[in-house]
C-alpha positions as CSV (number, residue, x, y, z in Angstrom):
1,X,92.5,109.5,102.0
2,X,92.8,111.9,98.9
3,X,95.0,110.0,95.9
4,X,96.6,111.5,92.9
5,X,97.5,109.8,88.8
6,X,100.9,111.3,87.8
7,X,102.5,109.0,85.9
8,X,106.4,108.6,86.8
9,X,107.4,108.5,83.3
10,X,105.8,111.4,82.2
11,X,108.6,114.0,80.6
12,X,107.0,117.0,82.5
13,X,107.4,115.2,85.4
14,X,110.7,114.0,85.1
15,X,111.7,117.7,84.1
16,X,110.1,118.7,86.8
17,X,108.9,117.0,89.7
18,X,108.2,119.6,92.3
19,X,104.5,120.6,90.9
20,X,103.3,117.2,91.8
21,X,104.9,116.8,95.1
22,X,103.5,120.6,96.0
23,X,100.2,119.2,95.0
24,X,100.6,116.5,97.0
25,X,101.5,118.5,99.7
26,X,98.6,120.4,99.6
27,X,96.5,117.3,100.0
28,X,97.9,116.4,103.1
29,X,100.5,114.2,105.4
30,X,99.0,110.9,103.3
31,X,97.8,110.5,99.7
32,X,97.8,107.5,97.4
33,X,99.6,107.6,94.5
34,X,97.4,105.9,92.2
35,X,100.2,104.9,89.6
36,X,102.0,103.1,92.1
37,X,98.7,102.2,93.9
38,X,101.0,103.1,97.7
39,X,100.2,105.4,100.2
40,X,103.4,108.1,100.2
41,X,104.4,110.4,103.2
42,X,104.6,114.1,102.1
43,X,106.4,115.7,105.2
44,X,109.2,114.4,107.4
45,X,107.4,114.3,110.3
46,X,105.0,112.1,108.8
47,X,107.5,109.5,107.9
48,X,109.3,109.8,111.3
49,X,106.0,109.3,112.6
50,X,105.3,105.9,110.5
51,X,109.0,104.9,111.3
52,X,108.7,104.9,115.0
53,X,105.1,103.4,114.9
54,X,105.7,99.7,115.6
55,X,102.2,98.4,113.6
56,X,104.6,99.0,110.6
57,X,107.3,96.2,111.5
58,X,109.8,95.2,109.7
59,X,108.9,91.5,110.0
60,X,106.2,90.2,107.8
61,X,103.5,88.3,109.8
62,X,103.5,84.8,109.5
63,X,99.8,84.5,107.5
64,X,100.9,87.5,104.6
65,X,104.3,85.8,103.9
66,X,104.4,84.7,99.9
67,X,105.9,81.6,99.2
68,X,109.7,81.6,98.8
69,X,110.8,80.5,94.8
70,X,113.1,77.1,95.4
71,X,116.0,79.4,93.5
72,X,116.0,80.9,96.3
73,X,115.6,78.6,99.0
74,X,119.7,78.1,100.5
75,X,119.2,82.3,100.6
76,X,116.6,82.0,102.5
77,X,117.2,79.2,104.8
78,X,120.4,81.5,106.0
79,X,118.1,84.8,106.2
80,X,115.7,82.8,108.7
81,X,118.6,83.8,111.3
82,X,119.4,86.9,110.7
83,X,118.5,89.7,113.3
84,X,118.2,92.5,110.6
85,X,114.4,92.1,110.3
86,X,113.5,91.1,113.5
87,X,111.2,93.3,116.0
88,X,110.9,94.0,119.5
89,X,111.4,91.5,121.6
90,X,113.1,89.0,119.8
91,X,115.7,91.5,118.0
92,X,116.2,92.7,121.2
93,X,117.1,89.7,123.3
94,X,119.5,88.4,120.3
95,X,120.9,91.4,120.1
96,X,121.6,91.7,124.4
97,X,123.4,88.4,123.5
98,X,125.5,89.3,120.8
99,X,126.5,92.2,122.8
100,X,127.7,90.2,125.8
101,X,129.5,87.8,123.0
102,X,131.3,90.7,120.8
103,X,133.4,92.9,123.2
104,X,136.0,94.9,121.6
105,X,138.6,92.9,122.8
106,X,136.7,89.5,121.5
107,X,136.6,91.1,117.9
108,X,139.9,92.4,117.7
109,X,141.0,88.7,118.6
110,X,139.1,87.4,116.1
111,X,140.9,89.6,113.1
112,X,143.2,86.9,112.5
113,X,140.7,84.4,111.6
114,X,138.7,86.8,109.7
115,X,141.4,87.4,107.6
116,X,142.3,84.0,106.4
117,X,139.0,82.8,105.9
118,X,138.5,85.9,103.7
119,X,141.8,85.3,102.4
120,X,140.6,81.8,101.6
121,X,137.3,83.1,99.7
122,X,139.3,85.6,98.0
123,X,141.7,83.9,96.4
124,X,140.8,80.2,96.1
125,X,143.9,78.1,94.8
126,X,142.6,76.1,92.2
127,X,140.3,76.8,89.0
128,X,137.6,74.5,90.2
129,X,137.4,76.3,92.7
130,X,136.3,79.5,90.5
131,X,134.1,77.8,88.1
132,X,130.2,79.0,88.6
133,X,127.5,76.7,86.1
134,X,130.5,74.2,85.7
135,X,132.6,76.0,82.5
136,X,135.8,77.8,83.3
137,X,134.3,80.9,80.8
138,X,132.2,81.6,83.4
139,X,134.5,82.5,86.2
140,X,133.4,84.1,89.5
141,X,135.8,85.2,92.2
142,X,134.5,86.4,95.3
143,X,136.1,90.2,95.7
144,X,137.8,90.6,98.9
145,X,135.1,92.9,100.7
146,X,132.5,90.4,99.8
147,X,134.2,87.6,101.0
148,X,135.6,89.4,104.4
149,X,132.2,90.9,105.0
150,X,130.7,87.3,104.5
151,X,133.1,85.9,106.5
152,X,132.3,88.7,109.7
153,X,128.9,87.8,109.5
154,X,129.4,84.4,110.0
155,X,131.7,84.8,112.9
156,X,128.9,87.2,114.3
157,X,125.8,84.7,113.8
158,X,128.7,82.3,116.5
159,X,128.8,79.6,113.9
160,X,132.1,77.5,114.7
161,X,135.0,76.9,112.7
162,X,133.4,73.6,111.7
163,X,130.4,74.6,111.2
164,X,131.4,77.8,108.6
165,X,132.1,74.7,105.7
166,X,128.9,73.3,106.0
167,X,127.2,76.6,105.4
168,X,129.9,78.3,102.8
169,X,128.7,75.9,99.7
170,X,124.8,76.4,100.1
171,X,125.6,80.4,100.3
172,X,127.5,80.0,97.7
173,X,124.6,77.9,95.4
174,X,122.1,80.4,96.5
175,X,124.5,83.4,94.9
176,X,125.7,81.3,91.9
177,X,129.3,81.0,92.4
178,X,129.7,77.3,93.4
179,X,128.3,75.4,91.0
């Protein structure tokens, strides 16, 4: 595989870009760029060709994954269970399963809910409650969208309404905004 040096930064290539990406081009669907030191796509078929090729998964295979920093552990520990990175077959059995949960008529039951625990998130009731690193400068409110998109994924993921306080407080450590 061919490679190419342009640095990024480079005025003439901030101006103007396209000379390095015909040169590219010219070299083929696949070059390095040695700057970066990645491999880059030059034509759309050759990224929907790399997109729909399962060898590059989204889920990092078990003896290449890098440690995980302890700052970022609670994150983490929730992230284990999400389907967003999962492949074939796994994804797709959760995701058969969330299906048969979730029905239209499920969710739309579930709005009430939704909205007070958001409701909750959004707009705690006490100043303690808003502290983040323990000094009232340093206030933190959740905004309404985070705190109703939070909320939806938890109802999605099936975790009980008993179950939703015990994970709340370590999502909220591994953002900063409950300590």
């Amino acid at each position: 595989m061919k490679s190419l040096r342009q640095s990024p930064t480079d005025d003439g290539f901030v101006q103007n870009p396209y000379r390095f990406y015909d040169r590219a081009r010219a070299l083929g669907p696949l070059f390095v760029w040695e700057d970066y030191g990645l491999v880059c796509a030059t034509s759309a078929a050759a990224v929907g060709a790399i997109l729909r090729d399962r060898r590059f998964g989204r889920e990092v295979p078990a003896e290449k994954r890098s440690a995980i920093p302890d700052h970022l552990a609670p994150f983490y520990a929730v992230e284990a269970h999400s389907m967003l990175e999962l492949e074939p077959p796994r994804h797709t059995r959760l995701r058969n399963l969330v299906l048969r949960a979730f029905t239209s008529r499920r969710i739309a039951g579930l709005a009430p809910d939704i909205t007070a625990l958001a409701t909750e998130l959004a707009f705690p009731q006490t100043m303690d409650e808003l502290k983040v690193g323990g000094t009232p400068e340093r206030l933190a409110p959740l905004s309404p969208w985070y705190a109703a998109a939070t909320m939806v994924l938890i109802v999605f993921l099936v975790i009980s309404s008993v179950m939703w306080l015990w994970l709340l407080e370590p999502f909220r450590r591994a953002v900063g905004a409950g300590e």
